[in-house]
C-alpha positions, 0 to 999 in steps of 0.5 A: 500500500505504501509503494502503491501511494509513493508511486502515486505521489510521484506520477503527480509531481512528474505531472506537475513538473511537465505540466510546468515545463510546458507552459515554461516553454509557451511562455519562453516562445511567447517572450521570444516571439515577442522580443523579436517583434520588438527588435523588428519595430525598433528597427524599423523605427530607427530605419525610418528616422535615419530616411528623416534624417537623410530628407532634413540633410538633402533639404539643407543641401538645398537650401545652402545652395539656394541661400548665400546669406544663411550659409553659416547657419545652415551649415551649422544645423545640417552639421547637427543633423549629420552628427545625430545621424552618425549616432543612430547609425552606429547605436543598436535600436533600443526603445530608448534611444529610439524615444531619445532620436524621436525628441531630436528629430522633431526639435531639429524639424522645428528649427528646420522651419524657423531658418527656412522661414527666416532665409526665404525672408532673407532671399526676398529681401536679396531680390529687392536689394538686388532690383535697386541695385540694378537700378542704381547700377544703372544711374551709376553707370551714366555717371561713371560714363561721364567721370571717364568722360571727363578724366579722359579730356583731363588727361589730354589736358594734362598731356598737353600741360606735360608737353608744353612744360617740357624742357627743350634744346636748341642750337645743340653742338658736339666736338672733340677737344683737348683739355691744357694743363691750364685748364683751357678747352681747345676744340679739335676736329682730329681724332687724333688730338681729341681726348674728350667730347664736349656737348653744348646746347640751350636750354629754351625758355618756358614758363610752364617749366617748373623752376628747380634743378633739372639733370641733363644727361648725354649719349655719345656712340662712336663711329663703331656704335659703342657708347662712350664716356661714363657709361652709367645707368640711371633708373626711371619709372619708364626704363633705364638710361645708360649715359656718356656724361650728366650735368645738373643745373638750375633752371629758371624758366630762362634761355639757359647756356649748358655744356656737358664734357664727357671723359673717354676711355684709351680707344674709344675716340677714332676717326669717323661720325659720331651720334650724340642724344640729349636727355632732360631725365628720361625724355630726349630732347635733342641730337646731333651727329659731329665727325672726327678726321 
């Protein structure tokens, strides 16, 4: 009778433990399926707010490139939503985060409409400054056709100032000559005995002239086309003047007597016609030619 009950007894816990795994097991495959349910809305909804993200980033490509003057900040909320982005991207989806990303995308959305409203202000104000521009424009463009008009009739007026007030020789000539121990100048017409040339000329009178020292300068070539003489280079604005010899006088607005001796080297005087060219700075004023026997 005792075995029979002990049997018993365990025929009915062995019921009861199969009956507990069974509804165990229902229990496991309702929470698995459930949980698999969850991870495919979760993921789903991530899925969805990474298509919501991309839409606010292309709308932002647009209107950056729309919208020069908003650029900045444009710039800076598409970074943000770029970030946000990234973040989902490489987070799992839980129901957290999820609700996290849902409360970002919606202020990213709200801000989205304020500086899209705030640039299309922007663009209309753009157009009617562009329009008056135009019309500005326009009157500018009358008036800058009349400033040209009238700085170019100023610069033939200066022109003409700058050539009447130029420096001019007259009565320009040039010799070969020999210099004494006294000192004195005796001209020569023999290549022979000359050891310098000597360049005399006159300044002409002109009151448009400004007073004030005024340096002359001379080239002399030799008959074997070398020039001679100093041989020195002076800078100007135009370019670079070599010269035989220079002399600096004052000039004021008178005919003026000038006369400039340019030293010569072993070899370079030798019979035949020599080329000479007066410079008052950059500018020739005179020439001549002179022949030595």
């Amino acid at each position: 009778m005792t075995t029979q009950n002990n049997n018993l007894t365990l025929k009915i816990l062995i019921g009861v433990l199969g009956a507990l795994l069974l509804i165990l097991g229902i229990f496991t495959y309702k929470f698995y399926n459930e949980e698999k349910q969850n991870k495919a809305i979760l993921q789903q909804e991530k899925d969805l707010i990474e298509s919501e993200l991309g839409e606010l980033i292309t709308k932002y490509d647009n209107a950056i490139a729309l919208n020069e003057v908003m650029d900045d900040h444009l710039l800076k909320a598409k970074e943000r939503i770029v970030v946000l982005l990234d973040s989902v991207k490489d987070n799992d989806a839980n129901l957290a985060l999820i609700s996290r990303y849902r409360r970002e995308v919606g202020k990213l959305k709200r801000e989205r409409e304020k500086l899209f409203k705030l640039a299309d202000s922007l663009t209309a104000a753009n157009t009617q400054l562009a329009t008056d521009l135009d019309s500005t424009s326009v009157a500018l463009n009358q008036r800058i056709i009349f400033s040209d008009s009238l700085r170019t009739q100023n610069e033939k007026l200066a022109e003409i100032v700058e050539r009447g007030s130029a420096l001019t020789a007259a009565n320009i000539k040039a010799e070969g000559v020999r210099v004494r121990n006294s000192g004195k100048i005796s001209p020569t017409s023999r290549s022979s005995r000359a050891e310098k040339v000597r360049v005399c000329f006159t300044l002409s009178p002109n009151k448009l002239t400004e007073k004030g020292d005024k340096d002359l300068y001379v080239q002399v070539i030799n008959p074997e086309n070398n020039l001679i003489g100093d041989k020195l280079a002076v800078n100007f604005d135009q370019g670079v003047l070599t010269y035989s010899g220079k002399n600096k006088v004052f000039y004021e607005n008178d005919a003026l007597d000038v006369c400039i001796l340019v030293d010569t080297a072993e070899g370079e005087i030798m019979k035949g016609s020599y080329e000479v060219n007066l410079f008052s700075g950059p500018r020739m004023i005179s020439n001549t030619q002179f022949e030595l026997k």
